[in-house]
Each structure stands twice: as C-alpha cells, then as structure tokens.
Residue frames as qw, qx, qy, qz and C-alpha x, y, z in Angstrom:
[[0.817, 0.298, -0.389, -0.304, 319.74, 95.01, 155.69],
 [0.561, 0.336, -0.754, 0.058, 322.19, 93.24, 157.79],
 [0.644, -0.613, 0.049, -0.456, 321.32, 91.17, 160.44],
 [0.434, -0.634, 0.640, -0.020, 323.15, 89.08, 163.06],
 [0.928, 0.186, -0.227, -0.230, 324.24, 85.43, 161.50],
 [0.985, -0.070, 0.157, 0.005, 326.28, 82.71, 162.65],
 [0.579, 0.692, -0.429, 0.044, 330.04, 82.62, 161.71],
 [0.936, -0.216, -0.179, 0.212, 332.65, 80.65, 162.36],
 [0.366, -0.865, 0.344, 0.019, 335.90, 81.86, 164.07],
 [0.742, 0.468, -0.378, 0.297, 339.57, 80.74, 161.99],
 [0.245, -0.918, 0.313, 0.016, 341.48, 83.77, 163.78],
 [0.297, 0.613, -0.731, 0.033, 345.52, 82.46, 163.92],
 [0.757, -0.181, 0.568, -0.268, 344.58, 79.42, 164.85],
 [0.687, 0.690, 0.176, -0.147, 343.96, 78.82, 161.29],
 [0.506, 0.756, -0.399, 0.114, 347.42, 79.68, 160.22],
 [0.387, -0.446, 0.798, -0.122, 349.26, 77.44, 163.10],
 [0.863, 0.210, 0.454, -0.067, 346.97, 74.48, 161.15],
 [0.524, 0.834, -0.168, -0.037, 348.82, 75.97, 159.07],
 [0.364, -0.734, -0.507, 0.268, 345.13, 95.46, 140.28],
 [0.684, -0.191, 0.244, 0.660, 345.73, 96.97, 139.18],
 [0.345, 0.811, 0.137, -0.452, 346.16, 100.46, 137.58],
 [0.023, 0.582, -0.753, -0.306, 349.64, 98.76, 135.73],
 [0.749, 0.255, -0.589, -0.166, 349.40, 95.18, 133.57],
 [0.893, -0.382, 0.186, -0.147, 349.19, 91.82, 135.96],
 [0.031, -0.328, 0.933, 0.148, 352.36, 89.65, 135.51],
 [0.689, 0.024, -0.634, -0.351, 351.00, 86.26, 134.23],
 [0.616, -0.449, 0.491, -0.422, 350.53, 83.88, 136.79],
 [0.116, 0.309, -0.932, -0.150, 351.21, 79.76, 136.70],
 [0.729, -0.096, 0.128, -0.665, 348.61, 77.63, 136.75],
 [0.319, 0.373, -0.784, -0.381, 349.09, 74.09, 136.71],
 [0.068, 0.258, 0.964, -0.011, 345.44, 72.93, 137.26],
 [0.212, -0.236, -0.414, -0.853, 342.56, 74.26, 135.35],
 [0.515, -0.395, -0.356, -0.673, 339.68, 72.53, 136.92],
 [0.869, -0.467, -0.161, -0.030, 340.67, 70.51, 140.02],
 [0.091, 0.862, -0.472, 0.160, 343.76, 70.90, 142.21],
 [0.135, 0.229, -0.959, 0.098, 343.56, 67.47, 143.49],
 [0.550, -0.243, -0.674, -0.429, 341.24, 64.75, 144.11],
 [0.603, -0.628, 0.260, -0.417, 340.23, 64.54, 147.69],
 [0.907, -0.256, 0.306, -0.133, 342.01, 62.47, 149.50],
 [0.876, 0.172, 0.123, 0.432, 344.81, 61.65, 146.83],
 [0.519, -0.293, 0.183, 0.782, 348.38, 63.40, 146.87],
 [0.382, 0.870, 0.001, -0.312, 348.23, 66.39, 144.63],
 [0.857, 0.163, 0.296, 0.388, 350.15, 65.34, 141.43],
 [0.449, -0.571, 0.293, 0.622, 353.10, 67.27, 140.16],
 [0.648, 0.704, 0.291, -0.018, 352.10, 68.74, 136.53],
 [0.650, 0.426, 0.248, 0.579, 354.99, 70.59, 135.77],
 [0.242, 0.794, 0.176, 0.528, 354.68, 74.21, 135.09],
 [0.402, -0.887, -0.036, -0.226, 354.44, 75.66, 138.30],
 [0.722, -0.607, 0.163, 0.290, 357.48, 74.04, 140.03],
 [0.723, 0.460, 0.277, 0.435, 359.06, 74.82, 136.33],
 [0.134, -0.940, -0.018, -0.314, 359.11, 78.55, 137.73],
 [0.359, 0.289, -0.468, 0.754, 362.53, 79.69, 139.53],
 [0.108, -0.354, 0.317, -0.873, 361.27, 79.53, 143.11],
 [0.767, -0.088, -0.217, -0.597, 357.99, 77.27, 143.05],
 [0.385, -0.395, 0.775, -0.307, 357.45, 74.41, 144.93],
 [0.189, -0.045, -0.911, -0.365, 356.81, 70.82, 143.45],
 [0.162, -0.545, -0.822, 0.026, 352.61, 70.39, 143.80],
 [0.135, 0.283, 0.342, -0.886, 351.70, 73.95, 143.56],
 [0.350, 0.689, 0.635, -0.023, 348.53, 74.77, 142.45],
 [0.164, 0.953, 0.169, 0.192, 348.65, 78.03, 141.50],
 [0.528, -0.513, -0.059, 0.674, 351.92, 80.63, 141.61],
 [0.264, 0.938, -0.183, -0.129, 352.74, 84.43, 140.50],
 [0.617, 0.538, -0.264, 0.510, 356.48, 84.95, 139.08],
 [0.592, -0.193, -0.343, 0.704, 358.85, 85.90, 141.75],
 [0.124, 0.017, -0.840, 0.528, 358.18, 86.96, 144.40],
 [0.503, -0.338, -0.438, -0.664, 354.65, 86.60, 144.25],
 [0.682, -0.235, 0.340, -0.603, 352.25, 84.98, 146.02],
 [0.530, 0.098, -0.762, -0.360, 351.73, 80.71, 145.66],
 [0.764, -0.250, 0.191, -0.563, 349.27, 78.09, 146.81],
 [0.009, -0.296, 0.945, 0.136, 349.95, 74.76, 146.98],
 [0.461, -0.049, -0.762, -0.452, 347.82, 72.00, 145.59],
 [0.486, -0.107, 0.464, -0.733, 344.55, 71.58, 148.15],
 [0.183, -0.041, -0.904, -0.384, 342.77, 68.09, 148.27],
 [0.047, 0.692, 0.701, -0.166, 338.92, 68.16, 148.01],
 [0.040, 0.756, 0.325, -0.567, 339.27, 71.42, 145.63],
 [0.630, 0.364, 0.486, 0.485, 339.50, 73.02, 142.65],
 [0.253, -0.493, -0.067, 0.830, 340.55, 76.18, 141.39],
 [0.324, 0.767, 0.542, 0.113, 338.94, 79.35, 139.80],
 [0.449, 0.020, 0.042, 0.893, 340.15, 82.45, 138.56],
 [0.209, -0.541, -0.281, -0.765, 336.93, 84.38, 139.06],
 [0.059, 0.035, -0.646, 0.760, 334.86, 85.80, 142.12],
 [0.350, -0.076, -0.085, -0.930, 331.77, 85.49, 141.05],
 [0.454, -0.107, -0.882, -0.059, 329.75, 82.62, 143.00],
 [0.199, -0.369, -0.650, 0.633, 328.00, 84.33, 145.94],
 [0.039, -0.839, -0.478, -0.257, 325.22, 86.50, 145.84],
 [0.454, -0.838, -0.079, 0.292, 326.65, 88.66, 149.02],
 [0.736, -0.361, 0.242, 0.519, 330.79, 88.79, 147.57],
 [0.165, 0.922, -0.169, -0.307, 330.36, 90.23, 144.57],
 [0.907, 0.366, 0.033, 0.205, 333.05, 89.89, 142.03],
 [0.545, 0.815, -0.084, 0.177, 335.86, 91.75, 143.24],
 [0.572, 0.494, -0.608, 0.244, 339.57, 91.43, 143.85],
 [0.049, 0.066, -0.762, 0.643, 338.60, 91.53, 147.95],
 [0.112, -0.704, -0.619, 0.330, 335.97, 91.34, 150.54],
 [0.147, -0.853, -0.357, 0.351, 334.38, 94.44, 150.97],
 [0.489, -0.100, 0.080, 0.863, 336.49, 97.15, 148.91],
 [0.052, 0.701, 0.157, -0.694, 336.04, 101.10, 148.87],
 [0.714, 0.580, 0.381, -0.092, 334.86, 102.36, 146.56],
 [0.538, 0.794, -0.281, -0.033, 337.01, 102.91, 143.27],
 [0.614, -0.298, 0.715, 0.148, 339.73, 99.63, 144.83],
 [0.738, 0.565, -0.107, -0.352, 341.06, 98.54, 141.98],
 [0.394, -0.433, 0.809, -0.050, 342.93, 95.06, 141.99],
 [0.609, 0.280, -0.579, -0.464, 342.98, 91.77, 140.32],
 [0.930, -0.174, 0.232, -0.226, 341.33, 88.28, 141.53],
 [0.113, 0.532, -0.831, -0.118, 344.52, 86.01, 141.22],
 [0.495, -0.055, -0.827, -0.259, 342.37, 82.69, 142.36],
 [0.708, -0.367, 0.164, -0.581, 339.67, 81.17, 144.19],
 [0.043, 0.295, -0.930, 0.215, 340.21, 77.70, 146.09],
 [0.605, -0.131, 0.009, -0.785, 336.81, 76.38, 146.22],
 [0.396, -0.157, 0.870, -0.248, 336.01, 73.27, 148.29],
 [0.283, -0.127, -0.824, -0.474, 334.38, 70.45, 145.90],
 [0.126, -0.384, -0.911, -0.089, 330.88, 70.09, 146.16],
 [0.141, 0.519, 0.428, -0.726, 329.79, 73.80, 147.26],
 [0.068, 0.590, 0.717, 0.365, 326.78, 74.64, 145.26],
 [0.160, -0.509, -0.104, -0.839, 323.97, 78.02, 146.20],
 [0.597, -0.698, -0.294, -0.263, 323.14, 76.57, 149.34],
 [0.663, -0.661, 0.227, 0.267, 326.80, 76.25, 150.89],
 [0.664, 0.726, 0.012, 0.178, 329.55, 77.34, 149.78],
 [0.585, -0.640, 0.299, 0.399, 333.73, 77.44, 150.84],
 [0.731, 0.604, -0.014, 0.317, 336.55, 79.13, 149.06],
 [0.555, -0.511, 0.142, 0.641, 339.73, 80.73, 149.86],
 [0.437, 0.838, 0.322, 0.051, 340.09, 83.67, 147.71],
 [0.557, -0.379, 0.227, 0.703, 343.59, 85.83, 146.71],
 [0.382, 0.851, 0.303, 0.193, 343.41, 89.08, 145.21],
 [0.513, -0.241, 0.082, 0.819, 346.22, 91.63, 144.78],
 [0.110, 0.937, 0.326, -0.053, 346.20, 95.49, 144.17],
 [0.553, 0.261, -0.003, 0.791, 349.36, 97.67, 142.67],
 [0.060, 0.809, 0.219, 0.542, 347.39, 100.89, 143.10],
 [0.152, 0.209, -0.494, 0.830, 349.08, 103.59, 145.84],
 [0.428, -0.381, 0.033, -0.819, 345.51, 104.08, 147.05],
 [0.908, -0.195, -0.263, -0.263, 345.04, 100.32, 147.97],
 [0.686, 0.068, -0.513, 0.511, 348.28, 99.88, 149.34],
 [0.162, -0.415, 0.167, -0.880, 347.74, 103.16, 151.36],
 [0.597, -0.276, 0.159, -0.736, 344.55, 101.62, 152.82],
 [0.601, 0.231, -0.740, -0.196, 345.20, 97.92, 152.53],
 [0.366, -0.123, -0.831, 0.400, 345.35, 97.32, 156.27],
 [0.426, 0.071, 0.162, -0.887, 342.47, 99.15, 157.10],
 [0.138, 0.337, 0.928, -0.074, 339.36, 96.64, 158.09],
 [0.169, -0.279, -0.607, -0.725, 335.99, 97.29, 156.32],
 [0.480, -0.209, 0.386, -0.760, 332.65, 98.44, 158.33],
 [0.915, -0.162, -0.275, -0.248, 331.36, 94.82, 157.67],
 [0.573, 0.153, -0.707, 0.386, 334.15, 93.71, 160.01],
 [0.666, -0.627, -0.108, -0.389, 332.68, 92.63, 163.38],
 [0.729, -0.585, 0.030, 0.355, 335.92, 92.24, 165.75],
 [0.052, -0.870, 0.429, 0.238, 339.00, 94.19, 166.17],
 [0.757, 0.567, -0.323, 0.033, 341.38, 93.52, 163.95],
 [0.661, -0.638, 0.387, 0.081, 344.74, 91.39, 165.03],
 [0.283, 0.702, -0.551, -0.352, 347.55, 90.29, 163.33],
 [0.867, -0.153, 0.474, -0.025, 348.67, 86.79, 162.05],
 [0.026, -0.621, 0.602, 0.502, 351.53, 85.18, 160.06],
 [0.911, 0.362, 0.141, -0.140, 351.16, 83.54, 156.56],
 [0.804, 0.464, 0.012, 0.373, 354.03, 82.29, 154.62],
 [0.649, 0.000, -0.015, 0.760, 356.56, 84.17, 156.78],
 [0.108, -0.370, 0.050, -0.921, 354.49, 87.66, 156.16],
 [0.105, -0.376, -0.752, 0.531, 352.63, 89.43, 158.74],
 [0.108, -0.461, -0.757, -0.451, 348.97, 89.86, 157.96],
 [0.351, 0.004, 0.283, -0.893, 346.33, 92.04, 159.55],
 [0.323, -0.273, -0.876, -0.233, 343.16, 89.53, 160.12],
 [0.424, 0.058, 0.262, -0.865, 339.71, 90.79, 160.96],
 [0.242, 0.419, 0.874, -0.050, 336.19, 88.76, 161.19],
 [0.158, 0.089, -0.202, -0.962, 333.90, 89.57, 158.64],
 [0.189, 0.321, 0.926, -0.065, 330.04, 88.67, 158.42],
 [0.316, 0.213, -0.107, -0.918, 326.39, 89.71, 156.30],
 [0.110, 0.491, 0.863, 0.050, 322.92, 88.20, 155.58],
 [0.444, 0.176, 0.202, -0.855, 320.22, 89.82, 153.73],
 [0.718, 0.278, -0.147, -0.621, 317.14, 88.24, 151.65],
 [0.964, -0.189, 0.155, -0.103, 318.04, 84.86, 153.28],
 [0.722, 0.527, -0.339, 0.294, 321.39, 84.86, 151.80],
 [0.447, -0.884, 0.134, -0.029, 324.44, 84.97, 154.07],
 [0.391, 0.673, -0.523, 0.347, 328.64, 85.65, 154.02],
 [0.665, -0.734, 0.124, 0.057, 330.70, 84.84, 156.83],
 [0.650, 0.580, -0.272, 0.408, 334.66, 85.41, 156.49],
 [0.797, -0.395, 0.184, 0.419, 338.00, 85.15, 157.84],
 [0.516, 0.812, -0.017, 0.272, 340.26, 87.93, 155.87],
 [0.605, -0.563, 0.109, 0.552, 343.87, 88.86, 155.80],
 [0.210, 0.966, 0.148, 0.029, 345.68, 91.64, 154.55],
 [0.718, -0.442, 0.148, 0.517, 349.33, 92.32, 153.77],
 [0.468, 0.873, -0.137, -0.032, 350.92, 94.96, 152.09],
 [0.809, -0.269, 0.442, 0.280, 354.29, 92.51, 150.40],
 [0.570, 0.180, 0.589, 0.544, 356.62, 92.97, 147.57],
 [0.056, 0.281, 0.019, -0.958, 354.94, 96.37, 147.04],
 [0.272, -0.303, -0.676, -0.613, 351.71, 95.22, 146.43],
 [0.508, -0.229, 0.525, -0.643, 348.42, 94.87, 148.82],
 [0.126, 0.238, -0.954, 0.133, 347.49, 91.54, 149.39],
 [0.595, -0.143, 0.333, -0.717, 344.07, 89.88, 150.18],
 [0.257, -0.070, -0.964, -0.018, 343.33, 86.17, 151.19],
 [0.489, -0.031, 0.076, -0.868, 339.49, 85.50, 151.85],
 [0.007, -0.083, -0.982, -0.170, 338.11, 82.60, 153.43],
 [0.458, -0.166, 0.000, -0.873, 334.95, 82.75, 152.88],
 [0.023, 0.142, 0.983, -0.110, 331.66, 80.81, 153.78],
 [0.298, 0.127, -0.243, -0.914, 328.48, 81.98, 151.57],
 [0.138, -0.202, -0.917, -0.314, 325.02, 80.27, 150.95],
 [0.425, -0.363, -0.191, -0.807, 321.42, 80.48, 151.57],
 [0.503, -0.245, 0.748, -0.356, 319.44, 79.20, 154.47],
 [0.063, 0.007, 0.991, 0.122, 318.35, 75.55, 153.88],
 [0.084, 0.426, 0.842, -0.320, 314.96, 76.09, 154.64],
 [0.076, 0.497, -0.197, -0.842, 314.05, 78.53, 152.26],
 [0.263, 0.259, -0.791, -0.488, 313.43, 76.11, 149.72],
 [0.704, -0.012, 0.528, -0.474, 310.76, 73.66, 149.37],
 [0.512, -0.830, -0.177, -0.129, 311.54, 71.35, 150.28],
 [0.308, -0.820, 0.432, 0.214, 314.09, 72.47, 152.48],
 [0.645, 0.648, -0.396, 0.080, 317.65, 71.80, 150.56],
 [0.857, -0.386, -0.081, 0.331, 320.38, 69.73, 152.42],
 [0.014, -0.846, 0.522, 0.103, 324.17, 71.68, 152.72],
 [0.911, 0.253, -0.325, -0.042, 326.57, 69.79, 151.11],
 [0.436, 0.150, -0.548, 0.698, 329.43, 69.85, 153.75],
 [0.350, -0.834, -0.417, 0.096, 328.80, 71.66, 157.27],
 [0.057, 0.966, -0.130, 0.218, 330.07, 74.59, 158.32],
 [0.670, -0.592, 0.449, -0.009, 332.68, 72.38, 160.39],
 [0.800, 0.126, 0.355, 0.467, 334.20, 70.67, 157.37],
 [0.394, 0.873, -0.018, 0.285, 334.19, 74.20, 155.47],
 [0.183, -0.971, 0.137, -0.066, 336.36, 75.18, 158.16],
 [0.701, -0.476, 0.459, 0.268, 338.67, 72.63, 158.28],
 [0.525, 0.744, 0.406, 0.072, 338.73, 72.79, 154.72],
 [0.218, 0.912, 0.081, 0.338, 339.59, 76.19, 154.23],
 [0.608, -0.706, 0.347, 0.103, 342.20, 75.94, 157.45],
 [0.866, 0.150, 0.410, 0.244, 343.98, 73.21, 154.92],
 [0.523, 0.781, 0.224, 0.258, 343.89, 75.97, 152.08],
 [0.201, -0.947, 0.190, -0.163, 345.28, 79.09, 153.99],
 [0.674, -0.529, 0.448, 0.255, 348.58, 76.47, 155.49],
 [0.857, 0.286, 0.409, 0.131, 348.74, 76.21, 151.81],
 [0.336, 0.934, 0.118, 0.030, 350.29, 79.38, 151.26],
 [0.699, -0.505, 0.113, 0.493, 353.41, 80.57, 150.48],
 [0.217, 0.909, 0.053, -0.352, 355.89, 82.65, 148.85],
 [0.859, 0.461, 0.083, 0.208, 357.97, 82.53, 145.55],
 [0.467, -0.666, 0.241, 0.530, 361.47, 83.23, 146.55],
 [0.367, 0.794, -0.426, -0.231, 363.83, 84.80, 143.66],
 [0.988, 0.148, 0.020, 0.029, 366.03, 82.84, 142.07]]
C-alpha cells in the first residue's frame, strides 16, 4: 500500500532553528483555540507562567518537570490527534501494537485543512513497555535513525513517510525517554494530492512554509524545571 512520496528533511537542523497505564497529571493550558495570531507577540494569559517553573508566553505546559511549548505564531492548539486520514489518533507516529500513552497537544499551523496539513504533535507514555521500546524507530521509518537535542534532552530522530489511496504522511519524529516517561514530538505533514479533486484543490501553505513553520514549533520546546 505504500508507495514512494515526497518528504521534506528537518533532521537537527530543525532544532539549531531552534499514557498511560497510571492517571495523566493535568496539564496547563493557557490557550484553547489559538496560541497566537500570526505575526503578533504571543500574549501572556496567565496560567501557565502561574506554574512553578513555566515560562511567561507558554502555550501549553505539564507540572514539573514535564514537558512545555511555548506560544507559536500562525497556530493554534489541539488536544486531540485526530485530523489525518494516515496518523490515526494516537499518542505517537506509528506505535506497536498495545502502546499505550496520552496525546498531550497538537500545534497545528493555521489554515491546514484535508488537502495540507502541519502540526507538531507531543505525546507521552508511563507504561514500562513504551519506555522499554521508546527509542526504537518504527518500520515506516525510511533513514537511520540519529540523535538530536531538544530543550537540553537528547532525542533519537528518525524520517518517517506513507501514501496510500492518494492520501499521504511525511514526518520528522523524536523520541526521548525523560523524567521517567517516553516522550514523542511529531512533526508532521499530512494531506491529499491536489489533483484528485475536481477541480484540482489549491494547498493552503507549501510544503516550504510547513517546514519553516513547524521548525518555529519544535525551537519552541522546553522543559519545566522544579521549583
């Protein structure tokens, strides 16, 4: 079902631009539907930086010593995975079967729709079996796997890519087992061809803004220090 398709290449470039079988901790949130307007500062709401550790203008943060994003302009944030035909709805790319983990948030670039689509995805997994296997790349990963730092931790980062029934994935994925959890950040890039449609559908961005985009997101990361 899969054939070759087109992806773009982050690798640690990207970061120089730069679950559960137990109860989640809550998480902060302190933008429901938009994390900032393109183009305009990301505004300081409150909650998040309200957190021992947080940084004024995150978007999103766990409790110490989680994971946190900071506030991305030209995006908005979701707390589901479920916008791609190919991705599926769960807590990572690609997971074996019985992975069991929790989507923490999507980053999703304003204006993707079913023909393009960009998100940055963050999913987290308590279970010994996911931490066990956490750095272990998936058979949809099409290059060896290498390593790159986010927020101070070192990641494992593999290319990932799939297309059937005109649809097609293409990803950028890191892995980190931190804090005794397993970690997964997931940019993706998802949509159908253009020309499918009649008539044909424009993309709303190109695959060159997704990337810069989603570069933006990923520098966005960082980690909640104890208090």
């Amino acid at each position: 079902m899969k054939q070759a398709v087109q992806f773009f290449v982050l690798g640690t470039a990207w970061v120089a631009m730069v679950s559960a079988c137990s109860p989640q901790p809550a998480a902060v949130v302190t933008a429901s539907s938009s994390m900032a307007a393109a183009g305009a500062p990301p505004a300081d709401t409150g909650p998040a930086a309200s957190v021992p550790g947080t940084q004024a203008g995150d978007g999103f943060a766990e409790p110490a010593p989680g994971i946190a994003v900071r506030a991305v302009p030209g995006t908005h944030v979701e707390h589901d995975f479920k916008r791609s035909y190919l991705t599926l709805d769960a807590w990572k790319l690609y997971p074996a079967a019985g992975s069991i983990g929790t989507p923490l948030i999507a980053v999703v670039m304003d204006g993707s729709n079913d023909v393009t689509s960009a998100e940055m995805r963050i999913g987290r997994s308590d279970t010994a079996a996911d931490i066990a296997a956490c750095l272990v790349a998936p058979d949809e990963a099409t290059d060896p796997s290498d390593t790159a730092e986010i927020g101070g931790v070192r990641f494992t980062h593999f290319t990932a890519s799939d297309a059937a029934m005109s649809h097609y994935v293409s990803a950028e994925s890191y892995r980190a087992v931190h804090n005794g959890a397993c970690y997964a950040i997931d940019l993706i890039v998802a949509g159908t061809r253009p020309d499918v449609y009649d008539p044909p559908r424009t993309p709303p961005f190109t695959n060159d803004v997704a990337k810069q985009r989603l570069a933006t997101a990923l520098a966005a990361v960082h980690w909640v220090a104890k208090g």
